[in-house]
N, C-alpha and C positions, 0 to 999 in steps of 0.2 A: 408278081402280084403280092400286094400286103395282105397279110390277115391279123394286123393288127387292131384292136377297137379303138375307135377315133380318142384322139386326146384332146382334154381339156386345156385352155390356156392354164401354161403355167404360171404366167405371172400373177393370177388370180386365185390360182390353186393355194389354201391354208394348210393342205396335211402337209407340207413341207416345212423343214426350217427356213428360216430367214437366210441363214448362211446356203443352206443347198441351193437356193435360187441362182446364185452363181455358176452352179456346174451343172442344170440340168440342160444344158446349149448340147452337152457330151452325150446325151439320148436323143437326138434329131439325128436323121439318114445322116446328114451331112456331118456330123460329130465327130465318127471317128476318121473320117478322111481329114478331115480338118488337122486333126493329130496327128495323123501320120505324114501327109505333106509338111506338117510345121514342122516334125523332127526329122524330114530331108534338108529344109531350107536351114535348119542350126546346124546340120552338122556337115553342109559346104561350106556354110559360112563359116563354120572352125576347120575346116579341112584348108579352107584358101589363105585362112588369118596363121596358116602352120608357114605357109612361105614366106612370112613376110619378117620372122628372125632363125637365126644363127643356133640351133641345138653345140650346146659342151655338155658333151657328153663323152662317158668314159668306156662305153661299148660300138662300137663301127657302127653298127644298124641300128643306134638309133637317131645319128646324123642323114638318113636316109630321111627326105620331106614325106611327110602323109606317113612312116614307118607306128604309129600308134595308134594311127586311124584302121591301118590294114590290121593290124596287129589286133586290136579291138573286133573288130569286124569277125575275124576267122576264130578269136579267143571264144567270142559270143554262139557265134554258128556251132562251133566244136561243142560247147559245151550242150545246148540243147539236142545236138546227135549222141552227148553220151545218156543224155536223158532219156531219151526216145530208148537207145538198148536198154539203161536199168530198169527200164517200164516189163521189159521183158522177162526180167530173172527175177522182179519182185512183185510183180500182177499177181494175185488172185484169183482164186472162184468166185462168184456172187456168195456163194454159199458157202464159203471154207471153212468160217466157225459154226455153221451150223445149228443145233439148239441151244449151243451157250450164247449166242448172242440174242441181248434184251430185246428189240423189235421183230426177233424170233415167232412169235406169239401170231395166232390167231386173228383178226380181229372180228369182228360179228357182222357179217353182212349185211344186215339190216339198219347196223349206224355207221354204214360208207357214204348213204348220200346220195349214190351214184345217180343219173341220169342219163336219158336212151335218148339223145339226140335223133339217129337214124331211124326212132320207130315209124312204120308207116300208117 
């Protein structure tokens, strides 16, 4: 289910630049599928265009076909699993700096705004 607010046509929409009109295609459901199939379909087409010459090269592995593609692949994947552990030695409390940090402060509950949707 969406719960999104209906959108305006974009192409009509002014608070946009000229130039963004071009990539608002990439905020439609369909957007980011679109991107990620397209960077399946580039990178068999460069996985397949790997067979089609002769590596010289001065290491054994890497006259192996597709050897930069894998290599890429598992280089990629390694490194956001070492991201995911450093997330864990260098995370935070919400609160770690505590009252030295400047949105520390108070603010007056009277100018939040706030609104009771569920009132009955």
């Amino acid at each position: 289910m969406n719960n999104r607010p209906p959108r305006s046509d974009a192409k009509h929409d002014e608070k946009f630049p000229a130039l963004a009109h071009l990539f608002l295609w990439i905020d439609r459901p369909w957007g980011p599928r679109l991107i990620f199939w397209g960077l399946i379909v580039i990178c068999a087409i460069l996985l397949g265009l790997a067979f089609t010459y002769k590596n010289y090269s001065e290491v054994e592995a890497e006259n192996i076909q597709g050897f930069f593609s894998v290599f890429g692949f598992f280089g990629f994947t390694g490194l956001i699993l070492l991201a995911k552990g450093m997330r864990v030695l260098i995370k935070r409390d919400e609160d770690y700096y505590g009252d030295k940090v400047i949105d520390s402060e108070a603010y007056p509950e009277a100018e939040l705004g706030r609104e009771d949707y569920h009132a009955d």
